[in-house]
KOLVODREN-500007 format. One record per residue (C-alpha): residue in one letter; z, y, x. Coordinates in Angstrom, 2 decimals, decimal comma. Example, Ala and Ser with C-alpha at 12.3 -4.5 7.8 and 13.67 -1.06 7.14 Angstrom:
PT	A	7,80	-4,50	12,30
PT	S	7,14	-1,06	13,67
//
This chain:
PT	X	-27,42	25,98	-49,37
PT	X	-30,75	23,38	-49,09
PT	X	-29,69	19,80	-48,41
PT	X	-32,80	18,26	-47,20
PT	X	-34,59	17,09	-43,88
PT	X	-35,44	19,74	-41,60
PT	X	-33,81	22,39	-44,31
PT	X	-32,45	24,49	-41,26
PT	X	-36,20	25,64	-39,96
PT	X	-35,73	28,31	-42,06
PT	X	-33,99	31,34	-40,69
PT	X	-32,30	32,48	-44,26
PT	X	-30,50	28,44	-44,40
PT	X	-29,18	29,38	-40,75
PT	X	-27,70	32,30	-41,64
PT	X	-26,10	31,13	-45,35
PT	X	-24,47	28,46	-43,48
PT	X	-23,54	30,83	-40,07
PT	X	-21,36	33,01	-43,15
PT	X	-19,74	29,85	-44,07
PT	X	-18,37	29,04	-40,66
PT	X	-14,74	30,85	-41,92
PT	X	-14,13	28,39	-44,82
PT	X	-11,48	26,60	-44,94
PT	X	-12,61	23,25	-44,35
PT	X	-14,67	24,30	-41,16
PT	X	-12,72	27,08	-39,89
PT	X	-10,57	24,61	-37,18
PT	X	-13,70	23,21	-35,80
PT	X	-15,47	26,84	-35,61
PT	X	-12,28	27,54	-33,37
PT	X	-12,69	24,80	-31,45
PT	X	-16,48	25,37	-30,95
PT	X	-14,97	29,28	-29,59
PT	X	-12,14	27,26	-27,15
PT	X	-14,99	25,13	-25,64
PT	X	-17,07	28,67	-24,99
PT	X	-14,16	30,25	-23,29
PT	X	-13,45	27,23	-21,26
PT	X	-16,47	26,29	-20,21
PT	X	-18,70	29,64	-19,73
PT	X	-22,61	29,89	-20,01
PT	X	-22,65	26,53	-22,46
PT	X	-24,48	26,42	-25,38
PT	X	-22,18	24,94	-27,72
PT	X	-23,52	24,25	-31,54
PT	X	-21,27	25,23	-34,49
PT	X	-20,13	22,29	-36,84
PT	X	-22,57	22,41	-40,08
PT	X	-20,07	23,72	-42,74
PT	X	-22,48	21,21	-45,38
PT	X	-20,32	18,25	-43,84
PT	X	-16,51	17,78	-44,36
PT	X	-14,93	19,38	-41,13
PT	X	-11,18	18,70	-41,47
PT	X	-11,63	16,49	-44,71
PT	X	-13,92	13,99	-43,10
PT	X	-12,72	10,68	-43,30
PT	X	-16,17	9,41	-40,72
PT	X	-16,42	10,85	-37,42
PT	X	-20,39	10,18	-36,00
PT	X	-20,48	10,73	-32,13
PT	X	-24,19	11,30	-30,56
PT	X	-25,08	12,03	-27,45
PT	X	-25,71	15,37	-26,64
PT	X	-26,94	18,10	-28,48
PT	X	-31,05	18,19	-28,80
PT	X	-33,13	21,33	-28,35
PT	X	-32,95	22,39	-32,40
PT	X	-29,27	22,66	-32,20
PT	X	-29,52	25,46	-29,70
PT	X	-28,55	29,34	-30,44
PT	X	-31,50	30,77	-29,60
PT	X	-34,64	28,12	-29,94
PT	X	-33,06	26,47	-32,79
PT	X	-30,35	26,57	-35,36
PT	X	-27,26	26,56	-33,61
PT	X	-25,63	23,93	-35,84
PT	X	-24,94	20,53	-35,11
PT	X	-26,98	19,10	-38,49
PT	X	-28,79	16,33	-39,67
PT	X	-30,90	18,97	-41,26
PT	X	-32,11	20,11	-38,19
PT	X	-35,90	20,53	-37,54
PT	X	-36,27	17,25	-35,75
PT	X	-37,31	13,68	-36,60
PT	X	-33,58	12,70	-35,33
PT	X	-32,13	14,85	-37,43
PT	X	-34,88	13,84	-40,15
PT	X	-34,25	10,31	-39,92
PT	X	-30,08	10,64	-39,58
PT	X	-30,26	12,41	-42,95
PT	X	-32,38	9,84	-44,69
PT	X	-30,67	6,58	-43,56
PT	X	-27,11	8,04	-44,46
PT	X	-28,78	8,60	-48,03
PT	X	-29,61	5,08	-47,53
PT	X	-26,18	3,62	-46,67
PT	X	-25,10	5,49	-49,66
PT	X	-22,18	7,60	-47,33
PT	X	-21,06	10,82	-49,09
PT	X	-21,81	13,71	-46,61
PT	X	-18,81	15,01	-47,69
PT	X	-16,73	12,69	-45,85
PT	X	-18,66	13,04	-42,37
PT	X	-18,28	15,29	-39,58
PT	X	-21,02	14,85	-36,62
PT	X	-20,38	15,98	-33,08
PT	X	-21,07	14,71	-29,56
PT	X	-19,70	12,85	-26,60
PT	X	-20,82	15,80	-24,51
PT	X	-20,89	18,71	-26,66
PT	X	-23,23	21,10	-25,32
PT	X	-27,19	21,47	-24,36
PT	X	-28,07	19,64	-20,87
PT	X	-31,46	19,78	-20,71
PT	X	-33,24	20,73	-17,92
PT	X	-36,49	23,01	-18,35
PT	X	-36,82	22,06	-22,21
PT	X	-36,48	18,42	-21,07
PT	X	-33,09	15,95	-22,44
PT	X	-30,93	14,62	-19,47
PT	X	-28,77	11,84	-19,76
PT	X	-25,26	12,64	-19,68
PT	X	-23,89	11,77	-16,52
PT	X	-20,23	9,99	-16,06
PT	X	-18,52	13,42	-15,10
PT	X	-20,04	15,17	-18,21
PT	X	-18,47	12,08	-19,90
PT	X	-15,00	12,02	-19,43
PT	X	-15,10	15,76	-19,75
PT	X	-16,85	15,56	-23,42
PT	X	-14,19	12,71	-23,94
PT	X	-11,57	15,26	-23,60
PT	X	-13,23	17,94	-26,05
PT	X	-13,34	14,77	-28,31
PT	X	-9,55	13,79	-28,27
PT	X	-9,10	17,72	-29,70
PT	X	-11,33	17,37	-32,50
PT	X	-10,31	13,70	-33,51
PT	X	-6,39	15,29	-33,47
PT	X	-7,81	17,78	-36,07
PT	X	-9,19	15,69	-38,35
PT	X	-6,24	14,44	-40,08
PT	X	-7,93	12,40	-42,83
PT	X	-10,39	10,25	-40,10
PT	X	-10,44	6,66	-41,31
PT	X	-13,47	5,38	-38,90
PT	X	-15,57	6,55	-35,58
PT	X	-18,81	5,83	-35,32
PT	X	-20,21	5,30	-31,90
PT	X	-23,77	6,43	-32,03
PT	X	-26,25	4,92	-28,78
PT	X	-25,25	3,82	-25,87
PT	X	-23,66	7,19	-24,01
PT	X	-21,11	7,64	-27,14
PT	X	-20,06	3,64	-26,27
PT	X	-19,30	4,60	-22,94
PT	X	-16,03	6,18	-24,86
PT	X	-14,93	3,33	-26,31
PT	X	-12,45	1,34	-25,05
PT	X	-10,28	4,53	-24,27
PT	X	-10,50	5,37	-27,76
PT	X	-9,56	2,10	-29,11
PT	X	-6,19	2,38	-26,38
PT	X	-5,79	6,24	-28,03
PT	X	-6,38	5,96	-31,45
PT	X	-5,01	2,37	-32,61
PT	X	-5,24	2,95	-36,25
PT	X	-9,04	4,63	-36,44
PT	X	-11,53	2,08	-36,80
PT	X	-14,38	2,26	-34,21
PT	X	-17,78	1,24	-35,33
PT	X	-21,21	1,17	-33,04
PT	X	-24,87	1,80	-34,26
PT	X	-28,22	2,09	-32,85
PT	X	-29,54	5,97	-32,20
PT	X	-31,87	7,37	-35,21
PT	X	-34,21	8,10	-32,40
PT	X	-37,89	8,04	-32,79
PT	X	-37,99	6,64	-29,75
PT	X	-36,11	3,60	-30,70
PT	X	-36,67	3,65	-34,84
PT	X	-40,60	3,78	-34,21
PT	X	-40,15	0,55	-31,23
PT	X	-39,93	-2,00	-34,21
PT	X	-40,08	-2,03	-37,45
PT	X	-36,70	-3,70	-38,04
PT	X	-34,79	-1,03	-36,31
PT	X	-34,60	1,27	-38,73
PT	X	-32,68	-1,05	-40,76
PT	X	-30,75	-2,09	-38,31
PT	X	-29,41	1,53	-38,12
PT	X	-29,10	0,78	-42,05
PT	X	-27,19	-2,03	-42,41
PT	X	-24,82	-0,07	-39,50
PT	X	-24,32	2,47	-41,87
PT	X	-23,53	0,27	-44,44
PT	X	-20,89	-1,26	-42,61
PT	X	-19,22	2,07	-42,56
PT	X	-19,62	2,98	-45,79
PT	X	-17,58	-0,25	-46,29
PT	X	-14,36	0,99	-44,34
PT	X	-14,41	4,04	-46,04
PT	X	-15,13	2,24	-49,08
PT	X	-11,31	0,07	-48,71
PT	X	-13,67	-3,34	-48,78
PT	X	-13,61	-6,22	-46,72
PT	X	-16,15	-7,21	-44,43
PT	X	-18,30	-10,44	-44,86
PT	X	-20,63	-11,91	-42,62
PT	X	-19,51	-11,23	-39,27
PT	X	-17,46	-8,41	-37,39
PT	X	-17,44	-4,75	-38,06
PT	X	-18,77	-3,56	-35,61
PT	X	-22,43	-3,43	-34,39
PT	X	-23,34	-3,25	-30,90
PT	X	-26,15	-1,84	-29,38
//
């Protein structure tokens, strides 16, 4: 399969991963993805990319919501940083960056299905929240290797606290959103999203931190 930005605008790289959604390392999260279908009817829930560690992770990244690229029928149907999107684009590069094996990722999000409206993003409201948070819990108890959660933007933060009170030996981390919106608003945010990644490539890494607390607030 092709590991680069934006690698999933081609139809054949959908489809090589789509047969990989039955390994063994995905499979759990591919069920979950079919739970979350039958529960909640008429959502368009993305599969977990197969490229990233499912159970094995070790670093849990929680988003938002799902962008318009992740959907079944406009896009690829895969939660990916090689989507066809500058998110995606830039999520892809700045892990390179920080130097964190994709191997020991997972990505997903606090509400885990499309809700835009007309081709336009909503934010997530609280409702849409609490019910994500609950999809969340289920994943996080099938990933029995997590080490650290990384809180990506503001929406996933809104989580926080009640994962700190549920999950008391998972680190939880906080970093900016690889938005264009927010990378292209200064020139030092992208590596502020950097040095955030860094930071988790620490925990994972068994080192200690230096220079301040680990976590980054946004």
């Amino acid at each position: 399969m092709k590991d680069y930005p934006k690698s999933l605008k081609d139809p054949s790289e959908i489809e090589a991963r789509k047969q990989r959604l039955s390994q063994k390392h995905i499979k759990p999260l591919t069920d979950l993805v079919e739970e979350i279908k039958h529960e909640q009817p008429g959502k368009d829930v993305p599969w977990f990319d197969p490229l990233d560690g499912g159970i094995r992770a070790q670093c849990l990244f929680v988003l938002e919501s799902p962008g318009r690229m992740t959907k079944n029928k406009s896009g690829s149907g895969f939660i990916s940083r090689n989507n066809n999107d500058e998110t995606a684009k830039n999520f892809f590069n700045f892990n390179e960056e920080a130097g964190i094996p994709r191997k020991n990722t997972v990505t997903w999000n606090i509400v885990p299905w499309d809700i835009s409206l007309n081709g336009k993003k909503q934010t997530p409201q609280k409702s849409e929240i609490e019910t994500g948070l609950n999809y969340l819990n289920r994943l996080i108890n099938r990933l029995p290797n997590l080490r650290v959660i990384v809180l990506v933007g503001k929406k996933a933060q809104k989580v926080e606290e009640q994962l700190r009170v549920r999950f008391t030996d998972i680190e939880i981390a906080k970093c900016y959103h690889p938005s264009p919106l927010f990378v292209n608003r200064n020139e030092q945010n992208e590596q502020k999203i950097v040095n955030a990644l860094k930071l988790v490539r620490r925990i994972l890494d068994g080192l200690n931190w230096t220079g301040g607390p680990p976590f980054v607030v946004r």
